[in-house]
Short mmCIF file of the C-alpha atoms (twelve columns), coordinates in Angstrom:
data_MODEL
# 
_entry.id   MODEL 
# 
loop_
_atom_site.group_PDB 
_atom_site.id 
_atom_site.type_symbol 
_atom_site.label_atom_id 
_atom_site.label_alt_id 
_atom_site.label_comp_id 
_atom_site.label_asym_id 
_atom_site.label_seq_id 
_atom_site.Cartn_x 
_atom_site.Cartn_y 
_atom_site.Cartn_z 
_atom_site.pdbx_PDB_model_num 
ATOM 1   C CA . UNK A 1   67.610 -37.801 56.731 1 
ATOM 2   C CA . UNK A 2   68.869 -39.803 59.560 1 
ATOM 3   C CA . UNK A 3   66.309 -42.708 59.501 1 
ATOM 4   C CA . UNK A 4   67.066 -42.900 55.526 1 
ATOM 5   C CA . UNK A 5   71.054 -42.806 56.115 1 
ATOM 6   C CA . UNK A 6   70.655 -45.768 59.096 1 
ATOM 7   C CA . UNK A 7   68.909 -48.116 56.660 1 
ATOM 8   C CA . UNK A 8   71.450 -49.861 53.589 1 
ATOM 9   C CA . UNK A 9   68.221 -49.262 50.987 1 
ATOM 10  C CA . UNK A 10  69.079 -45.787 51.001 1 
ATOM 11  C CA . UNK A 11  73.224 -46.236 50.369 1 
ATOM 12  C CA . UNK A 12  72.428 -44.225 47.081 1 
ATOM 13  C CA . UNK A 13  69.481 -42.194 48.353 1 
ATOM 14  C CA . UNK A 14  68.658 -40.528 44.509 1 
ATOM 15  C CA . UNK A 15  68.296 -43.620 42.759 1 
ATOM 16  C CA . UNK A 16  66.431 -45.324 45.937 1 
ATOM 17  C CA . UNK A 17  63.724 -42.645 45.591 1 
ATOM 18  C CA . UNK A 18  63.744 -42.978 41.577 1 
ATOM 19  C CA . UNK A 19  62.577 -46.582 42.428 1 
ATOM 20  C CA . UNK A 20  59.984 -46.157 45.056 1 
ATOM 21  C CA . UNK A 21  57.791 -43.826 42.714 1 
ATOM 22  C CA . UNK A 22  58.340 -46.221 39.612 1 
ATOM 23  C CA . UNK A 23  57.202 -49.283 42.227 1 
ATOM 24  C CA . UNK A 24  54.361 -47.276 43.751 1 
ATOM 25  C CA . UNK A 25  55.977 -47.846 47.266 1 
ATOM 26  C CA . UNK A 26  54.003 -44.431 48.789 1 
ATOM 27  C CA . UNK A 27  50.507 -45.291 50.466 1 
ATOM 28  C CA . UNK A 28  48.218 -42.283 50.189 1 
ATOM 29  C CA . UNK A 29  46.428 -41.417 53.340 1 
ATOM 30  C CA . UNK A 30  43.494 -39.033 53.951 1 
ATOM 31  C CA . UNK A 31  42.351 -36.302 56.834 1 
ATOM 32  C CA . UNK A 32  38.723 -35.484 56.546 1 
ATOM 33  C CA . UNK A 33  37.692 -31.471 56.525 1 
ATOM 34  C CA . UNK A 34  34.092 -31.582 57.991 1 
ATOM 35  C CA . UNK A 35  32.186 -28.206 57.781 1 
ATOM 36  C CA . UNK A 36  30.870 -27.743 61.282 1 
ATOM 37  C CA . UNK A 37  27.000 -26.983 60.155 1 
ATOM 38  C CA . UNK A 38  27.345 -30.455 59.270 1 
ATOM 39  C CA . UNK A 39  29.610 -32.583 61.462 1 
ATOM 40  C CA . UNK A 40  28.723 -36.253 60.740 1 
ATOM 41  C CA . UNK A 41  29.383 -36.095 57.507 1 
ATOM 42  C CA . UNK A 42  32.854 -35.226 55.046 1 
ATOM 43  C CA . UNK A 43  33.110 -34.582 51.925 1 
ATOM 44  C CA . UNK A 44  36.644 -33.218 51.855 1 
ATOM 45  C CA . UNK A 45  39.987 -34.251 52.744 1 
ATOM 46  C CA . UNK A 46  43.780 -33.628 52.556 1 
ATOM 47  C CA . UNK A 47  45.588 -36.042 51.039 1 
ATOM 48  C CA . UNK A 48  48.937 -36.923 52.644 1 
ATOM 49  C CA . UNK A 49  51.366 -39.455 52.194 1 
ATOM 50  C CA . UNK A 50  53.335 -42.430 53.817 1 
ATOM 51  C CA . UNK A 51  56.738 -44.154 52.406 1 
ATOM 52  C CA . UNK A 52  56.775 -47.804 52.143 1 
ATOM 53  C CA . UNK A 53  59.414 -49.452 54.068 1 
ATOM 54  C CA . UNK A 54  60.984 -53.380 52.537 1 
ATOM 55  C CA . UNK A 55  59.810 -54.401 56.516 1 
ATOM 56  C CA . UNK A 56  56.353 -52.666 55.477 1 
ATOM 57  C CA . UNK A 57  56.611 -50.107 58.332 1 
ATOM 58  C CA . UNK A 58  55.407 -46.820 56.762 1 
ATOM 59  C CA . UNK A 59  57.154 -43.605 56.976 1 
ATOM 60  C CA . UNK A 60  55.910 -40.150 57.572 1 
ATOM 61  C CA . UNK A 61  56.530 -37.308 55.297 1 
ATOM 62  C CA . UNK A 62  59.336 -35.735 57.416 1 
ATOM 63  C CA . UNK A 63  61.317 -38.568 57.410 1 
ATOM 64  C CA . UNK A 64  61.184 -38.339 53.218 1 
ATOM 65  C CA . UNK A 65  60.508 -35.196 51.898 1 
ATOM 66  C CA . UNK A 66  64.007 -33.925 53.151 1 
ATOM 67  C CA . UNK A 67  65.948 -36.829 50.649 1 
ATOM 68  C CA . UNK A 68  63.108 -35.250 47.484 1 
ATOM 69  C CA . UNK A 69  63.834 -31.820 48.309 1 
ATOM 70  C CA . UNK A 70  67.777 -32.338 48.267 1 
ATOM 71  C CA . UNK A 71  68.019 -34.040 44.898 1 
ATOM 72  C CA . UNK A 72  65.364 -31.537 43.522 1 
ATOM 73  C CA . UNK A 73  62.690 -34.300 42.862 1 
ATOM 74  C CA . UNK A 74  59.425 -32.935 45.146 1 
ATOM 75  C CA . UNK A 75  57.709 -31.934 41.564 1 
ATOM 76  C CA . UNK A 76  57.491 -36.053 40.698 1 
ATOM 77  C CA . UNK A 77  56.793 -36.987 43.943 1 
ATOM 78  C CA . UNK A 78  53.515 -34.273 43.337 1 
ATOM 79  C CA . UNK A 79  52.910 -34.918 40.425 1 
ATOM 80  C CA . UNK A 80  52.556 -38.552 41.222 1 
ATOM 81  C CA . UNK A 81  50.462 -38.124 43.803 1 
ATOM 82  C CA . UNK A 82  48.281 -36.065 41.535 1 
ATOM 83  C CA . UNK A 83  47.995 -39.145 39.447 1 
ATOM 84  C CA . UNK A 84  46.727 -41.569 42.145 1 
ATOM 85  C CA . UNK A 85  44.815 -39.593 43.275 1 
ATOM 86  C CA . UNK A 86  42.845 -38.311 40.242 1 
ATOM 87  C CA . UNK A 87  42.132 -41.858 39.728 1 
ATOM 88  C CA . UNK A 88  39.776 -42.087 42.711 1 
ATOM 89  C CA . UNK A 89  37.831 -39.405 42.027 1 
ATOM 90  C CA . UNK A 90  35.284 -41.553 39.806 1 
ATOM 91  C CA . UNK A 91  32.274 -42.130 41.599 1 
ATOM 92  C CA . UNK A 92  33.728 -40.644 45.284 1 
ATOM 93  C CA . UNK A 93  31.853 -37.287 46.008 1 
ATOM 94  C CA . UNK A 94  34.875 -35.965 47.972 1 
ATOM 95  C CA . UNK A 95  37.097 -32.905 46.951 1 
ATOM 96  C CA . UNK A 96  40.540 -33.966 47.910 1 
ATOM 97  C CA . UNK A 97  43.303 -30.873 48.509 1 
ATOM 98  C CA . UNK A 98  46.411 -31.957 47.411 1 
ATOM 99  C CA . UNK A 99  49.925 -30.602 48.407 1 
ATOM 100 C CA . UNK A 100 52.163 -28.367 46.740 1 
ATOM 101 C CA . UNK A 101 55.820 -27.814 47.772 1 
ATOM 102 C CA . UNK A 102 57.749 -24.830 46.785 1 
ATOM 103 C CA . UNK A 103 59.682 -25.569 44.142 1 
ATOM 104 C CA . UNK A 104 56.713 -27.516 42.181 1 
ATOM 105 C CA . UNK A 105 55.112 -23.953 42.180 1 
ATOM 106 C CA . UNK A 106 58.367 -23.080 39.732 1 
ATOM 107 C CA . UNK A 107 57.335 -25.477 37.191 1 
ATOM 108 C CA . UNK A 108 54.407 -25.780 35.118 1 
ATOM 109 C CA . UNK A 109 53.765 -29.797 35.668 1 
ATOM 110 C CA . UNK A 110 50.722 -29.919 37.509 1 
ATOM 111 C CA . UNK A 111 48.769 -27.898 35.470 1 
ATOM 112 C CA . UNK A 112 49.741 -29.620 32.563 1 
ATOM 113 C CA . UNK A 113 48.993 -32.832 33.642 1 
ATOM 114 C CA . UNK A 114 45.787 -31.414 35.332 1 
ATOM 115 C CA . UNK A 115 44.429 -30.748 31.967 1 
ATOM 116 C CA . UNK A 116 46.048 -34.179 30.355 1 
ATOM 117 C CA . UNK A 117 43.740 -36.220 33.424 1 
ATOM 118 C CA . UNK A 118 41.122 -34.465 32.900 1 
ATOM 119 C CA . UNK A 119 39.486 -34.430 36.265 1 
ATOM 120 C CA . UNK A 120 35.871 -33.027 36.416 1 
ATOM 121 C CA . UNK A 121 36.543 -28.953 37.500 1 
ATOM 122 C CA . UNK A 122 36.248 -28.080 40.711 1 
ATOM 123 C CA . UNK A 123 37.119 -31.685 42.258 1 
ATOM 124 C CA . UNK A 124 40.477 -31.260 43.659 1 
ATOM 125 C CA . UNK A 125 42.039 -28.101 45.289 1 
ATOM 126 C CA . UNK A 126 46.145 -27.116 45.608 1 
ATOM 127 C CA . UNK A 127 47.151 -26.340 49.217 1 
ATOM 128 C CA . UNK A 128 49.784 -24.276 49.606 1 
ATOM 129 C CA . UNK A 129 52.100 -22.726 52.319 1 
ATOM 130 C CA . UNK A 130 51.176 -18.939 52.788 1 
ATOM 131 C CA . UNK A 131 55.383 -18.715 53.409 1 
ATOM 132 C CA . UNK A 132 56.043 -20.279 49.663 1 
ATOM 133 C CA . UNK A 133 53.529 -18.171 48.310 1 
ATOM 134 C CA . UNK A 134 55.518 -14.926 49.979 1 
ATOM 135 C CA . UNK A 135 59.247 -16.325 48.792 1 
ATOM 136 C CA . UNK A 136 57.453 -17.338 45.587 1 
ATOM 137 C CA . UNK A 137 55.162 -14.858 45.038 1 
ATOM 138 C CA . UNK A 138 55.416 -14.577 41.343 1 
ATOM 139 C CA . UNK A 139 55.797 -18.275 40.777 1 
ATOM 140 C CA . UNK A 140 52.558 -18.606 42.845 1 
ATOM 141 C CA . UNK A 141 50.380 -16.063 40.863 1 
ATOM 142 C CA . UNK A 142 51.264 -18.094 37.216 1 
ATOM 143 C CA . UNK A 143 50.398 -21.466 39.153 1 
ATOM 144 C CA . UNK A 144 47.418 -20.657 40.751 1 
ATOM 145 C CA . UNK A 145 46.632 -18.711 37.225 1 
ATOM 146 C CA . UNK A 146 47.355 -22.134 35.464 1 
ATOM 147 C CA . UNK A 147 45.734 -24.464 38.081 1 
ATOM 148 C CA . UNK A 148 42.238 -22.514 38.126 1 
ATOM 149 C CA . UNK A 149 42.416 -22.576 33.893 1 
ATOM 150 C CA . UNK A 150 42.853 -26.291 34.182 1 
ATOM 151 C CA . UNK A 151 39.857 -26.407 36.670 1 
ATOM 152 C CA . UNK A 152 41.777 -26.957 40.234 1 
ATOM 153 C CA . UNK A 153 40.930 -24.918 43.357 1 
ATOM 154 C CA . UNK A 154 43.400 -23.422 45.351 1 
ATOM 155 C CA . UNK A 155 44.076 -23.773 49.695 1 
ATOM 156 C CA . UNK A 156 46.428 -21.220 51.249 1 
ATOM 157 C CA . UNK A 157 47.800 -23.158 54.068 1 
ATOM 158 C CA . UNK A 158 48.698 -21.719 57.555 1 
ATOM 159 C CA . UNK A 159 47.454 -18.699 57.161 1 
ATOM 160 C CA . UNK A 160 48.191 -16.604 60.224 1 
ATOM 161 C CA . UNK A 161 50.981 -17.852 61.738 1 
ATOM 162 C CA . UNK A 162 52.373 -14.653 60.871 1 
ATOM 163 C CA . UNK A 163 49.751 -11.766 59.540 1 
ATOM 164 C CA . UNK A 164 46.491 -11.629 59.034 1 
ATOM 165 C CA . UNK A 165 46.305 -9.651  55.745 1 
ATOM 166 C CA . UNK A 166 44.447 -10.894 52.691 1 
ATOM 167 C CA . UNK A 167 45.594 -8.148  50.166 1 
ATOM 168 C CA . UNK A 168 48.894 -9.777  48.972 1 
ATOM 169 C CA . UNK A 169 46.824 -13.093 48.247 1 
ATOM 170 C CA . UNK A 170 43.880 -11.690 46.742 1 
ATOM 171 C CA . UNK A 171 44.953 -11.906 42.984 1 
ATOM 172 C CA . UNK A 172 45.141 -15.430 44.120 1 
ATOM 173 C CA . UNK A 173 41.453 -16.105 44.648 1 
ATOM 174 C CA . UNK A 174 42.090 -18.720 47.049 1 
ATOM 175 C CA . UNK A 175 38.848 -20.906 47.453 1 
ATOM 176 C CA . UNK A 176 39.847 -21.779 51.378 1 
ATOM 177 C CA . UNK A 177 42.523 -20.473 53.492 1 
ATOM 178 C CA . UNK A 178 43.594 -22.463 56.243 1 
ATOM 179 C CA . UNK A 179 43.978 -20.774 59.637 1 
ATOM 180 C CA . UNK A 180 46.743 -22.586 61.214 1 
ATOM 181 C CA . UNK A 181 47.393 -24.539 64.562 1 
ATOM 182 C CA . UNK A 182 49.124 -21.499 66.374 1 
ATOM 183 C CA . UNK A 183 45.809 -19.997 66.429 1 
ATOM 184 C CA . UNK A 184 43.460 -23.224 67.103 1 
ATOM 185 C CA . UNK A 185 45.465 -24.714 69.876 1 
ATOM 186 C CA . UNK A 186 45.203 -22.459 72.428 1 
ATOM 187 C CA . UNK A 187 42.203 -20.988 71.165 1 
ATOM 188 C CA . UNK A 188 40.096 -21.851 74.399 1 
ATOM 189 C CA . UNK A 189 42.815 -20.017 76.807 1 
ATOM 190 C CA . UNK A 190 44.041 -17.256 74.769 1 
ATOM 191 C CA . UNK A 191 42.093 -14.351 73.908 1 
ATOM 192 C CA . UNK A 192 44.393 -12.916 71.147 1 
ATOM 193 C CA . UNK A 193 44.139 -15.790 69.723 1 
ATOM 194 C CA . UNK A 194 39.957 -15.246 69.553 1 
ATOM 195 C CA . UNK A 195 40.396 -11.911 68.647 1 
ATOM 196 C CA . UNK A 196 42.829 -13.115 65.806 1 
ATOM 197 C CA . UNK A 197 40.671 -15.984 64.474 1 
ATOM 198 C CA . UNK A 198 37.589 -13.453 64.651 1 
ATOM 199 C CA . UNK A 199 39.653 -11.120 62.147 1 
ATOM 200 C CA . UNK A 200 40.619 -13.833 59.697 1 
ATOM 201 C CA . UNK A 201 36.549 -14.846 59.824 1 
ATOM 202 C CA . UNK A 202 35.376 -11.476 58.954 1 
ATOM 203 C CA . UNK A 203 38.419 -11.025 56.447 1 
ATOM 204 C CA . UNK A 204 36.873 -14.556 54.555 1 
ATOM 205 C CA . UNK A 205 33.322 -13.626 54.781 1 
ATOM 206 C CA . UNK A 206 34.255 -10.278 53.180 1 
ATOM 207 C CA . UNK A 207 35.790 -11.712 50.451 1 
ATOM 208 C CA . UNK A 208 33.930 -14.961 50.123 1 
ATOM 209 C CA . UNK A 209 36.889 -17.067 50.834 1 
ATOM 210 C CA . UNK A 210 36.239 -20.498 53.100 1 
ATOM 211 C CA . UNK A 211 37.983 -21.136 56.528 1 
ATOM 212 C CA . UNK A 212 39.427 -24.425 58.143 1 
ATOM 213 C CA . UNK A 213 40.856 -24.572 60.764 1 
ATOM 214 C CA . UNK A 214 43.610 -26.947 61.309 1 
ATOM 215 C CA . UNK A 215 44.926 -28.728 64.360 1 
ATOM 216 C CA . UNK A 216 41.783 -28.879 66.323 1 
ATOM 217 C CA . UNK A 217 41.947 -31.686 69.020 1 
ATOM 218 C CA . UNK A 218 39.337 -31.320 71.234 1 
ATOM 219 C CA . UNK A 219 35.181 -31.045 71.164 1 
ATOM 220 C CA . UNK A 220 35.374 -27.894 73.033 1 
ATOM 221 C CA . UNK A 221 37.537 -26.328 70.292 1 
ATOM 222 C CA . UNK A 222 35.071 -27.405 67.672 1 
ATOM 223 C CA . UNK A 223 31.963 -25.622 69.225 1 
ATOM 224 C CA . UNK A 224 34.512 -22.192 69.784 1 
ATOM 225 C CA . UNK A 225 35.246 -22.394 65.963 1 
ATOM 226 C CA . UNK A 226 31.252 -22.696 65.494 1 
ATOM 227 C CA . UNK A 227 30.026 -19.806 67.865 1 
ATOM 228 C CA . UNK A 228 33.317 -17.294 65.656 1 
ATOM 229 C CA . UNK A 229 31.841 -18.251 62.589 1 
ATOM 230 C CA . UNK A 230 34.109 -20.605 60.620 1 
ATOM 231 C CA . UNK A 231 32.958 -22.862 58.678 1 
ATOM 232 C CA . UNK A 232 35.400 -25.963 58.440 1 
ATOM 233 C CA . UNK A 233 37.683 -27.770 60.846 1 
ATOM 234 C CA . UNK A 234 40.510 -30.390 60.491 1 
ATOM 235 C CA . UNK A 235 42.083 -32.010 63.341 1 
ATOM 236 C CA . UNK A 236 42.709 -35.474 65.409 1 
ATOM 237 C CA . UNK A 237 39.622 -34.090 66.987 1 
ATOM 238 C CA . UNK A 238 37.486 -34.577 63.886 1 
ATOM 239 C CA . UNK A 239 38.853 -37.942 62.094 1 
ATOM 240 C CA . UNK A 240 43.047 -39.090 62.251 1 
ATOM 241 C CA . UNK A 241 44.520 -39.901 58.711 1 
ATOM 242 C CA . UNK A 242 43.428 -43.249 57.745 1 
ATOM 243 C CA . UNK A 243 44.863 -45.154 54.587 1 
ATOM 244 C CA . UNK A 244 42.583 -43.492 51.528 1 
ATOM 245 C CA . UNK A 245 40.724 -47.047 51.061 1 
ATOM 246 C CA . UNK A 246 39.092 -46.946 54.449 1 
ATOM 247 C CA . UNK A 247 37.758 -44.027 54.212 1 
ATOM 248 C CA . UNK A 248 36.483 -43.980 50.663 1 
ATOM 249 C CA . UNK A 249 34.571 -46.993 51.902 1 
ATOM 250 C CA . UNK A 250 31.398 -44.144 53.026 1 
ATOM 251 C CA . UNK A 251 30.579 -40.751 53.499 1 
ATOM 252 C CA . UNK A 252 29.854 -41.145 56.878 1 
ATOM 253 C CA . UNK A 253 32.688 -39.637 59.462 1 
ATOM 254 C CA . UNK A 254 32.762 -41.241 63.111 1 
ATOM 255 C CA . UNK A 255 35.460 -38.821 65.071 1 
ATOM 256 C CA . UNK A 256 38.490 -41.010 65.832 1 
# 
């Protein structure tokens, strides 16, 4: 929390966070997913998030998340994002994938307020990390239980990085699994990695779960993904985060 502990806003950290989600000082950003038989257009994205400094600067999620997770407050700071963001789902034909941090998976507050917004089913998805949904597994299983009741989707996130077995997340019915950067990066140069990313793809197709892979940078990258077989990509190489009002603006994606 160094940046946070240099700056006399954050002289009583708890209460300092307290006030930024009653003053709606986040910015919500988004990262298009493009499926690759379609690569000009997007109509997904994760949603990520940005603090508001009082100099306007805007800081990234590691610099933050750190101060929520010590005092025990990451289930407001998700639940308000669920909030704002279920509010621009009217007339936007994106699905937006929403984070989840570990401990939120303990409580039952997003479902809840799932079903109190009443978004239209199937419209925003829950991404969470495949290591929280190990530590947590039983906490997982009741949330993702809750979340699909309330009509949410579910995204395991960086899937991979350590196994590539499906069986302990099947009960889980995931509706994407990401395949994380580890794999993608040095996917042109590395043959286990091919042989790795070619396992997860017949895994999905098997089970008629959707791929993305994340990190991808480069063209080259994009078309290796194609010719394997998976069907989704996120990456600086498809679109950079932009500030959610930009890129509502169309459906149309021009790579950054």
């Amino acid at each position: 929390m160094k940046a946070l502990d240099s700056n006399s806003d954050w002289e009583k950290p708890k209460a300092r966070l307290n006030e930024a989600l009653r003053r709606d000082e986040f910015e919500l950003f988004l990262q298009p997913i493009i499926a690759l038989a379609r690569p000009g257009e997007w109509h997904m994205a994760e949603v990520l998030i940005r603090l508001r400094q009082e100099e306007k600067a805007l800081l990234p999620p590691g610099e933050f998340l750190p101060a929520f997770d010590l005092f025990g407050m990451l289930p407001q700071l998700d639940s308000w994002v669920l909030r704002k963001v279920a509010r621009r789902l009217a007339g936007s034909p994106v699905r937006f994938s929403i984070n989840v941090s570990g401990p939120t998976l303990e409580e039952e507050v997003l479902p809840r307020l799932l079903r109190d917004l009443d978004v239209p089913r199937g419209r925003l998805l829950f991404e969470i990390e495949e290591s929280d949904l190990v530590a947590r597994a039983r906490a997982a299983e009741r949330f993702c239980d809750a979340i699909r009741a309330a009509g949410g989707g579910i995204v395991i996130d960086g899937f991979g990085r350590q196994n590539l077995s499906f069986e302990r997340f099947a009960g889980l019915r995931p509706d994407f699994v990401k395949i994380d950067g580890a794999l993608t990066r040095p996917l042109l140069s590395d043959e286990a990695s091919v042989l790795r990313v070619q396992t997860i793809q017949r895994l999905g197709e098997a089970l008629g779960v959707g791929l993305i892979a994340e990190c991808v940078e480069t063209p080259d990258v994009l078309l290796q993904l194609d010719s394997l077989g998976v069907g989704h990509a996120q990456g600086y190489g498809v679109c950079r985060p932009k500030p959610i009002d930009e890129l509502l603006l169309g459906e149309r994606l021009l790579a950054a």
